[in-house]
C-alpha positions in Angstrom: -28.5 -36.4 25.4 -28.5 -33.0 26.9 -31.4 -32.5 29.7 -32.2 -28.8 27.8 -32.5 -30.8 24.2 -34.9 -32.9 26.3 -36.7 -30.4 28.1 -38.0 -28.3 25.2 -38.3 -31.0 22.4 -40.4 -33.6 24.6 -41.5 -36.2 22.9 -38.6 -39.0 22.3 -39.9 -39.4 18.4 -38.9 -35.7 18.1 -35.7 -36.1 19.9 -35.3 -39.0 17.5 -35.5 -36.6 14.5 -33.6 -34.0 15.6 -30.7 -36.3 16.9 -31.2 -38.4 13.3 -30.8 -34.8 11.1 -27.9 -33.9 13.4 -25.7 -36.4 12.4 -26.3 -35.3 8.5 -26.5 -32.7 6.4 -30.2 -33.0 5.6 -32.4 -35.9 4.9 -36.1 -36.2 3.6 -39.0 -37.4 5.0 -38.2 -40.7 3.7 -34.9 -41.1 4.6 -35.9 -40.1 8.0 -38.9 -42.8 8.2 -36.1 -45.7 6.9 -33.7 -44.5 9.3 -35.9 -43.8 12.1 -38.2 -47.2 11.6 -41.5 -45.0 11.9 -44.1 -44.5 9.6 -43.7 -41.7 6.6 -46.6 -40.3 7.8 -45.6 -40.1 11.6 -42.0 -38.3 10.6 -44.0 -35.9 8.9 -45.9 -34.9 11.3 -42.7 -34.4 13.7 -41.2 -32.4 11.2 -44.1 -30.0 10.3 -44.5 -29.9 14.2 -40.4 -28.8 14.9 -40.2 -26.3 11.8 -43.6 -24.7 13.3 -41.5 -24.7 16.6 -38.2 -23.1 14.8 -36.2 -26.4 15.1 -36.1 -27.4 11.2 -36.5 -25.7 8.2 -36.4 -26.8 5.0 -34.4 -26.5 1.5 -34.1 -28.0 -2.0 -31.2 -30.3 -3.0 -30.5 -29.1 -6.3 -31.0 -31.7 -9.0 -27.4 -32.2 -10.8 -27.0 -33.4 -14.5 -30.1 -34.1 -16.6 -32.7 -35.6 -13.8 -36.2 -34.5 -14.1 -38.4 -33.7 -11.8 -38.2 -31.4 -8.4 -35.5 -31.0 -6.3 -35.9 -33.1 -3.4 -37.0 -31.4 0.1 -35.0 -32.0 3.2 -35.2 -31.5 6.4 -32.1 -29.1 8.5 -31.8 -28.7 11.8 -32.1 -24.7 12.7 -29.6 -22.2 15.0 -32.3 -22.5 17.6 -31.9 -26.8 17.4 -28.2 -27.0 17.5 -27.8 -25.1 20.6 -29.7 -27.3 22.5 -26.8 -29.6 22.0 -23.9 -29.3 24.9 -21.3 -27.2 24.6 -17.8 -27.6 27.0 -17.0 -23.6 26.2 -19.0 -20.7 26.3 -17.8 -16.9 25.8 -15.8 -16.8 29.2 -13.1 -19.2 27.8 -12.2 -16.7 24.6 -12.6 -13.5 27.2 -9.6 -15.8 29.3 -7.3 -16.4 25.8 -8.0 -12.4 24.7 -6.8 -11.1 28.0 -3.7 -13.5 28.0 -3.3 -12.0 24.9 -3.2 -8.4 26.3 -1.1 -9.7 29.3 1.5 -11.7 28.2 1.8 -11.1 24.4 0.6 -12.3 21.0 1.7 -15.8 21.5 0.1 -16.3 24.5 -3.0 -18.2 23.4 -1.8 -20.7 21.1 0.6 -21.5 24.3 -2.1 -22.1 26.4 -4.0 -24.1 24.2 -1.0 -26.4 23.1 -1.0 -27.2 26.7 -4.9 -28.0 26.9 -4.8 -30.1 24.1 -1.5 -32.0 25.4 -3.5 -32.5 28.5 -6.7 -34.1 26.9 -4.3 -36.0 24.9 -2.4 -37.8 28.1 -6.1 -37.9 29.6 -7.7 -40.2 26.4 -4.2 -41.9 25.9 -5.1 -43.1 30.0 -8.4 -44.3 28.7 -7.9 -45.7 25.6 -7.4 -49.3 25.0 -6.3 -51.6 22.4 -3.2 -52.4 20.5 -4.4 -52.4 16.9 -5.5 -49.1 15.3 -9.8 -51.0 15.1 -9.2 -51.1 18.6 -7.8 -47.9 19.2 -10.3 -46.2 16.8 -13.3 -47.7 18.3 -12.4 -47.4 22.0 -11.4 -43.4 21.1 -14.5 -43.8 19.5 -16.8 -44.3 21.7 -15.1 -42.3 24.4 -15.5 -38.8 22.2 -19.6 -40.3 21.7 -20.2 -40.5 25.5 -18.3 -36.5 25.6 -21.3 -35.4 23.5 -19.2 -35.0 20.1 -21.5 -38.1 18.3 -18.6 -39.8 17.1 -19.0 -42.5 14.2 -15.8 -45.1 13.8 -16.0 -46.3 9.9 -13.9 -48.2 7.1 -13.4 -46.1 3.8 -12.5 -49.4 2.7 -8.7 -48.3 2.8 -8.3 -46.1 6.0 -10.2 -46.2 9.4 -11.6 -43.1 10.8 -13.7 -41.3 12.9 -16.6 -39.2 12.3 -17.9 -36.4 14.5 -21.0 -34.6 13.9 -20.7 -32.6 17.3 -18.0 -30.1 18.3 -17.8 -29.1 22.2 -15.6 -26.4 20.9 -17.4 -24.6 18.1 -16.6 -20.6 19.8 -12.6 -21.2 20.1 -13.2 -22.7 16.7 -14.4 -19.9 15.3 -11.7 -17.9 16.8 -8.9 -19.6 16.3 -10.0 -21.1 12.9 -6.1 -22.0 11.5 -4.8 -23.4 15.0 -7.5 -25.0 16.5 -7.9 -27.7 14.0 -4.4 -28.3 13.6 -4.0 -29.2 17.5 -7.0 -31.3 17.4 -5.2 -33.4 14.3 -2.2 -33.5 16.3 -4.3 -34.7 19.3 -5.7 -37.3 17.7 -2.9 -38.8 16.0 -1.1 -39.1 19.3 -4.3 -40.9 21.0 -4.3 -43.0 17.7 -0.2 -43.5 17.6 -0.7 -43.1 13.4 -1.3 -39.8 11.4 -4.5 -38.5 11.3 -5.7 -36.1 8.3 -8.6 -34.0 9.7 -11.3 -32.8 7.5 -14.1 -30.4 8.4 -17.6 -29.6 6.7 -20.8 -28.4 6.8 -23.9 -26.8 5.3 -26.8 -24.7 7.1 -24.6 -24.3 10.2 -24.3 -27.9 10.5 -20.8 -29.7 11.9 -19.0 -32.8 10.5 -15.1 -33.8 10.8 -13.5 -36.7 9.4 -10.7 -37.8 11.1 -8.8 -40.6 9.1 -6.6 -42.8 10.0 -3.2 -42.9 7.8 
């Protein structure tokens, strides 16, 4: 948990509401109080109190097919709540890639960041135990959790895979949104020794990647 998301939420009920509604894309008051084990009344309160703050805001699921009634309300984290949550870059590391750019030619960066990702990938496949791909998948598992990237290891029911609902990369994302996913795919199939399909999503600003296990 980041000392910063600490600092200015306080309370560790809050910080359990925010880190709950950062692993999803939205859940109600009452979703929150099952998930959470605390009274409706209590996660209300915490929620009122965060949106007053700047943390959460609310929207409307839209109702699909003929169901009556309102939309339901749920709860989203805000801008202001997800970057509380660690980040490994920051605006010097695309600065770095841009000039190598202007230096040494177009294909500079993706050079540079082939090599960081083969690194990382030599550095988990040190760490990562197991022979089986459960084993593998939960050991990679909870090695990306303990990074900050709140990593999930699941069964479809016909592949494994992991979830992340935290990137430590989201500004080289966002400027390198065709080759950055594709060396993280590569990255993780290596660590994984199977194929990995990598799927991203998100709503409100929010982050979630599926990466299955072939």
């Amino acid at each position: 948990m980041s000392q910063r998301l600490i600092a200015e939420i306080g309370k560790s009920q809050r910080l359990s509401v925010i880190t709950q509604l950062k692993r999803t894309q939205g859940m109600s008051v009452g979703e929150l109080s099952e998930a959470l084990g605390m009274s409706y009344m209590g996660v209300k309160g915490h929620c009122v109190d965060l949106e007053r703050r700047g943390y959460l805001y609310t929207w409307r699921e839209p109702k699909i097919g003929p169901q009556s009634g309102r939309p339901k309300l749920l709860y989203r984290l805000t801008p202001r709540a997800l970057a509380l949550f660690p980040s490994a870059n920051n605006e010097l590391s695309t600065r770095l890639l841009d000039a190598a750019r202007d230096l040494y030619g177009a294909t500079a960066p993706e050079k540079l960041l082939y090599q960081m990702f083969q690194r990382k990938a030599e550095d988990y496949l040190a760490r990562v135990k197991g022979e089986t791909v459960q084993e593998r998948v939960l050991s990679f598992t909870a090695l990306r959790d303990a990074e900050g990237c709140m990593a999930e290891a699941g069964h479809d029911g016909s592949h494994w895979q992991i979830v992340e609902h935290h990137t430590l990369i989201g500004d080289l994302l966002e400027a390198h949104p065709a080759l950055l996913p594709r060396l993280e795919q590569v990255m993780f199939g290596k660590v994984l020794a199977r194929p990995v399909v990598r799927e991203q999503s998100g709503a409100g600003g929010l982050y979630r990647c599926v990466f299955r296990v072939e």
